[in-house]
N, C-alpha and C positions, 0 to 999 in steps of 0.2 A: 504494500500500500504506500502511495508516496506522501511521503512528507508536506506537513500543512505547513505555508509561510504567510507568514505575515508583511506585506510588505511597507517598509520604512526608508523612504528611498533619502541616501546619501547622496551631498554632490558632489563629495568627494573621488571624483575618479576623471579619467582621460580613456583616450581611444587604447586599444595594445598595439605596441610596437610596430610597424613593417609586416603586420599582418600578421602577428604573432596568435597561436592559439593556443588554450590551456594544453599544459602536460605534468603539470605537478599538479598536488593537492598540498595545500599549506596550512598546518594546527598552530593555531595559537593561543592565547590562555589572553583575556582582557586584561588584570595585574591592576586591578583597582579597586577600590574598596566596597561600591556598590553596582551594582547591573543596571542601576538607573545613567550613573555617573560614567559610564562605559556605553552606553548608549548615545549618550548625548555628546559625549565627544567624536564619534565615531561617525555621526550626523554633522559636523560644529566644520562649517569652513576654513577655520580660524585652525585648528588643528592639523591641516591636509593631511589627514590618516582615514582608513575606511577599512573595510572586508567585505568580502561578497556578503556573508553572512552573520550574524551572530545566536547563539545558542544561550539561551538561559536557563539558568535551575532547572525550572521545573519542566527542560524540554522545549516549550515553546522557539521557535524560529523567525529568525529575524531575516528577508534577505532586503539588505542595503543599496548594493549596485550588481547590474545586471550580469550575468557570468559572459556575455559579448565584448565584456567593457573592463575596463584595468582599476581595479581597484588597488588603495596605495596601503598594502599591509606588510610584505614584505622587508623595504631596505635594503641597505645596503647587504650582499650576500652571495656568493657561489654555492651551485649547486650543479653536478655531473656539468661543468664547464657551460653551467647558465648563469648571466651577471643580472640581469634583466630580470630576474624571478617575476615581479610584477606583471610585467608582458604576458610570462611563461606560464602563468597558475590561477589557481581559483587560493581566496582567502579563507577560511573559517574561525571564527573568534570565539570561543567558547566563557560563560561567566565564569570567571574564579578570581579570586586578589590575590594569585599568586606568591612567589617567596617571599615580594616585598612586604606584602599585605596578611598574612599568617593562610599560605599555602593550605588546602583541604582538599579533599577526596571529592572528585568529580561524583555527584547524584545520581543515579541508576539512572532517572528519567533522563536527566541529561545525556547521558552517555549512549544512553537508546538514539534518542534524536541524533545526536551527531552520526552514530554508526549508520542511521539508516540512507540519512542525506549525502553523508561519505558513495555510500554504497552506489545513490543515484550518480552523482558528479562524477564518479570513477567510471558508470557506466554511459553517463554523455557524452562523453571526451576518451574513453577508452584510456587513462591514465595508468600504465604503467604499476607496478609492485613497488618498485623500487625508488618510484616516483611520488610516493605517499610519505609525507615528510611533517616533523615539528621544524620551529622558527627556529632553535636551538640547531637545528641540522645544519641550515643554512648560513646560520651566523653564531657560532659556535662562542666568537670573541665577547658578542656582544650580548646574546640571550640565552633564559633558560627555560621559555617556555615551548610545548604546555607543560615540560618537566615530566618528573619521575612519578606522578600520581596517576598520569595518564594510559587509560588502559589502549596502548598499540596491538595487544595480542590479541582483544578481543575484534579488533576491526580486523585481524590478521584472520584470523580464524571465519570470517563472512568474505574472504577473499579481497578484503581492502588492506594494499599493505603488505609489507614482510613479517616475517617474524622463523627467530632459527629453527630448523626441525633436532628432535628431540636427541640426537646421536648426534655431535658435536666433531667440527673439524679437529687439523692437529693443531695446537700450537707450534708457530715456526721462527718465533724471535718478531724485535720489534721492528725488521728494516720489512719483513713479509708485514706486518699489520698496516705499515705505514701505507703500501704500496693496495691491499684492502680496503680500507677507509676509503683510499683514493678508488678503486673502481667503485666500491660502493654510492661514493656521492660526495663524499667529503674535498672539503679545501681543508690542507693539512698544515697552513703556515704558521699557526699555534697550535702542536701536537697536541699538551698536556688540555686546552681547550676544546679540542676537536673530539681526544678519547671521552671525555665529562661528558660532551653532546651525543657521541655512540653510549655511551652506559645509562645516561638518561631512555635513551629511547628502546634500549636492548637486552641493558643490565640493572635496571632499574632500583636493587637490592643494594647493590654496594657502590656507593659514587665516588670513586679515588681519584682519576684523572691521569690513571695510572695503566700503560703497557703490560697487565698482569696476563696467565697463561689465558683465563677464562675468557676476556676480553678478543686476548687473538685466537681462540676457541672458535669464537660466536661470530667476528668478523671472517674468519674463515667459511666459515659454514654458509652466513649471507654469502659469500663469492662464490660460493658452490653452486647455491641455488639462483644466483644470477645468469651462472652458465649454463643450468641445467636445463 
């Protein structure tokens, strides 16, 4: 059954790129203190910030700007040798007030809603595995959301999304992780940043920021299943 939206249109956005058309899907987390107050910015000219969509509590859906059209949720960011993310993706903004704000547990309901909308978007645009990404992926330096509360495996498991299978590559050393990350999707130009953004979305248990066996375990295993 598709997703009811509500629509609240933003004017915040511009045409995409040279004719660019979505190929990511991009998670974000709002990182403010209220869903009101994340709404309203998100609408606010004065901010030039947007997202396709936004997600609240209780599930309801928000879409902002039309997925034809470039919404500015992104930034600055690489992703599989895209600069332009913007251009390249659809947004989704889910409520939470993040690490700044006393970080919690994404709501069943909510977490429905985005699953199902994911699911649609992925099937409009034909979006990629690989191509299902948090902001944190993209800009590893700069963000950390939706973060480590965010359930990736359950969108993995409805076919949105990667996630590792249950028999684990080999660990190969850190110069093999590095070169992982990298086909995976990663800009690697701050490692110890980049591995935090992989464990966030992979390893979500332990956040060290650290080249450890499990880490190039798991990023092996994604490369596997990237080839496979």
């Amino acid at each position: 059954m598709p997703v009811e939206v509500t629509h609240t249109p933003s004017p915040n956005f511009n045409d995409r790129n040279e004719g660019a058309v979505p190929t990511v899907l991009v998670v974000h987390y709002t990182g403010m203190v209220t869903a009101e107050a994340a709404l309203r910015r998100l609408c606010d000219p004065r901010a030039e910030v947007s997202a396709h969509y936004l997600v609240m509590e209780d599930g309801e859906v928000h879409q902002l700007v039309s997925e034809d059209k470039r919404a500015w949720h992104a930034g600055v960011g690489v992703w599989r040798g895209i600069t332009d993310l913007n251009s390249a993706s659809i947004g989704v903004e889910i409520v939470n007030p993040g690490h700044e704000f006393g970080y919690v547990d994404f709501a069943e309901e909510q977490m429905k809603s985005v699953a199902l909308l994911a699911e649609e978007i992925v099937r409009r645009h034909d979006i990629k595995p690989w191509n299902v990404i948090g902001h944190s992926d993209l800009a590893p330096e700069r963000k950390e959301d939706p973060g480590e509360k965010f359930n990736w495996k359950l969108l993995a498991s409805m076919g949105i999304g990667m996630w590792p299978t249950k028999k684990l590559g080999e660990a190969r050393g850190e110069a093999q992780l590095i070169e992982d990350l990298k086909q995976i999707g990663y800009d690697c130009s701050n490692l110890q940043k980049t591995i935090l953004a992989f464990q966030r979305h992979w390893r979500p248990n332990i956040l060290s920021g650290l080249p450890d066996e499990e880490t190039q375990r798991i990023a092996r295993t994604l490369c596997l299943q990237l080839s496979s």
